[in-house]
C-alpha positions as CSV (number, residue, x, y, z in Angstrom):
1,X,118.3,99.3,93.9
2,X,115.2,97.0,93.2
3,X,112.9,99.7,93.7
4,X,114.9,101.6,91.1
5,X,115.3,98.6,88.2
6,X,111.4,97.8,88.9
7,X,110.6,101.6,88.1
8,X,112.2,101.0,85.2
9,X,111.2,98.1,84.0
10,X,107.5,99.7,84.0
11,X,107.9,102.3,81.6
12,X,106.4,105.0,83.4
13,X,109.1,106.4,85.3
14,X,113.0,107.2,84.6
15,X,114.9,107.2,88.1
16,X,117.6,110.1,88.5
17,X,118.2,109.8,92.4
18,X,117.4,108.5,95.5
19,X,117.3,109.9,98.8
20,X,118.0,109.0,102.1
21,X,116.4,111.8,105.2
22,X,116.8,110.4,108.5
23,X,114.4,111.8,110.9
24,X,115.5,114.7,113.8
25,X,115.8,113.3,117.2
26,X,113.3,114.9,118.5
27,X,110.8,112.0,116.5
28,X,110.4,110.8,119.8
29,X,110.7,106.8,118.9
30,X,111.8,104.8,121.6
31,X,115.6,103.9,121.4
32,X,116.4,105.8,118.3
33,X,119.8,106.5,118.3
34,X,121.3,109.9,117.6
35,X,120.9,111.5,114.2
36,X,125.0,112.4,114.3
37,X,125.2,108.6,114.4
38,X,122.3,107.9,112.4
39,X,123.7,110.5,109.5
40,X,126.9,108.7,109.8
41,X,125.5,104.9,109.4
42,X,123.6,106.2,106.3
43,X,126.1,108.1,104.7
44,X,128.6,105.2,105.0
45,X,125.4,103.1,103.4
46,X,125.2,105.0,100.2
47,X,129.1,105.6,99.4
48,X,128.8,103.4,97.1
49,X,125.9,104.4,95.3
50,X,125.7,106.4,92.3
51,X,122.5,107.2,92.5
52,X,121.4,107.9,96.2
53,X,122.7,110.5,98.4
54,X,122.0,111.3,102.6
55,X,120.6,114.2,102.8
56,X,120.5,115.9,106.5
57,X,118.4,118.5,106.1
58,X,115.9,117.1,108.5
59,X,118.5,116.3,111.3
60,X,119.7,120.0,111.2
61,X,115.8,121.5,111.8
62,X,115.0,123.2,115.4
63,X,112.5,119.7,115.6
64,X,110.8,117.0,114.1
65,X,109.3,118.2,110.6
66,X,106.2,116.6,109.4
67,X,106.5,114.2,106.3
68,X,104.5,116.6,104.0
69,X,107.4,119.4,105.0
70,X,110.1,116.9,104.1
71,X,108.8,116.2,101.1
72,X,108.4,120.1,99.9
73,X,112.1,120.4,101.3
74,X,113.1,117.6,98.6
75,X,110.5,118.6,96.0
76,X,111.8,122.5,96.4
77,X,115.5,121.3,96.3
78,X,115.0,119.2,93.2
79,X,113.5,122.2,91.6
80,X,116.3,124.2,92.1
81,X,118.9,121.4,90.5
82,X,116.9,120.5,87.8
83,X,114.8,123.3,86.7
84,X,112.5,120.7,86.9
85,X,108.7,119.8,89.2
86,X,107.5,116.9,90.5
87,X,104.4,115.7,88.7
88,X,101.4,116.6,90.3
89,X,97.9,115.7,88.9
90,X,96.2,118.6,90.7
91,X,98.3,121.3,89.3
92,X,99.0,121.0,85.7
93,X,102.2,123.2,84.9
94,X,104.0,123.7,80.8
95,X,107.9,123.0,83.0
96,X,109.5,120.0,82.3
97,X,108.2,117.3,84.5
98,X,109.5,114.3,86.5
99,X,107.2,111.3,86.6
């Protein structure tokens, strides 16, 4: 929520969601517990929110997915729901963009 209102407050950026990944099992840090449970504490987390979702994408993989393949998995899944792209400085496109 603070990371939202101070994204605001700047000027620069208008805030339409929030996402919460929790990583696959298979991470490998030491006394992580399950993502089944993990899934669940997040989920129960963010019912309150209108704004920030669980998404399990990254639990469901065959292993652990880099950060750069998460990301594309939300960039690529924001596409589709908004018709919209992520700004990116390297690749200049004419589509709507979201800061």
């Amino acid at each position: 929520e603070r990371a939202r209102d101070y994204l605001h407050k700047t000027g620069h950026f208008i805030v339409i969601g929030g996402i919460v990944s929790p990583v696959h099992d298979s991470y490998g840090k030491t006394g992580l517990v399950s993502s089944r449970h993990r899934l669940t504490m997040c989920q129960l987390a963010v019912q309150s929110s209108d704004w920030i979702r669980v998404d399990p994408w990254e639990c469901y993989q065959d292993t652990w997915q880099t950060t750069c393949s998460v990301l594309e998995h939300h960039r690529d899944l924001m596409k589709r729901v908004t018709g919209c792209i992520l700004s990116n400085v390297n690749t200049p496109s004419i589509t709507p963009v979201i800061g």
